[in-house]
MITOR-824784 format. One record per atom (N, C-alpha, C): x, y, z. Coordinates in steps of 0.1 Angstrom, whole numbers, plus 5000, padded with zeros to 4 digits. Layout:
N
XYZ;...
This chain:
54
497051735005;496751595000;498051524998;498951574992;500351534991;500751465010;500751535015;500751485029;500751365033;499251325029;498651215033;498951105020;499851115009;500051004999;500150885004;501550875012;501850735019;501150645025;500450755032;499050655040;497750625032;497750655021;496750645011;497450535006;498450535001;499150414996;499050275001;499850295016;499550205021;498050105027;497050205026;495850185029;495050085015;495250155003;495050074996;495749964990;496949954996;497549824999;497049705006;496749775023;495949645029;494749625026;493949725015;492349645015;492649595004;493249564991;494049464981;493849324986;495049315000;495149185007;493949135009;493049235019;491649205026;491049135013;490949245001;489649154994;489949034985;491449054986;492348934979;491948804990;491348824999;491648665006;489548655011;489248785005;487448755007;487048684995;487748734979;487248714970;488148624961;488748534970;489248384970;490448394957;491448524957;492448554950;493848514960;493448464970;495048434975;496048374966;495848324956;496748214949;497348254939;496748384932;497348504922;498148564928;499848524928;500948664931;501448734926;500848784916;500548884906;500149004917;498748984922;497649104927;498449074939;499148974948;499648994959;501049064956;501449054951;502849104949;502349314946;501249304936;500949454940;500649524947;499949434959;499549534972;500449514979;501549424983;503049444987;503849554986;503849614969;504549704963;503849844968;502649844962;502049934974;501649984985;502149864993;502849885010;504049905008;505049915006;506249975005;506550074998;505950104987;506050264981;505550374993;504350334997;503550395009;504350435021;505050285024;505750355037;507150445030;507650425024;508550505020;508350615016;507250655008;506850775004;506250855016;506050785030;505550825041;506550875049;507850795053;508950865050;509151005050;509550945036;510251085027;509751205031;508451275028;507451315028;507651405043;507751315053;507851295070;509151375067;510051335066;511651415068;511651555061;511051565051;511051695044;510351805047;509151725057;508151855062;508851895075;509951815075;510251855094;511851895095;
């Protein structure tokens, strides 16, 4: 499970965005700025993760 963190991260990063722009939150960048943060923890922790198993 550890494996798959980053991509987990990142994944619930872009459905954040998705439902941030279904459920008419684009204008709070508060919740945008967190699924941002959670796309970049994700790819980096996807990364990391990546270098150390290999």
């Amino acid at each position: 499970m550890k494996k798959y963190l980053g991509i987990i991260l990142i994944v619930l990063g872009a459905l954040m965005l998705v439902i941030s722009y279904f459920v008419d939150l684009v204008d709070y960048n508060g919740y945008n700025v967190g699924a941002l943060l959670l796309i970049v923890i994700g790819l980096v922790a996807h990364i990391q993760i990546t270098k150390k198993t290999k």
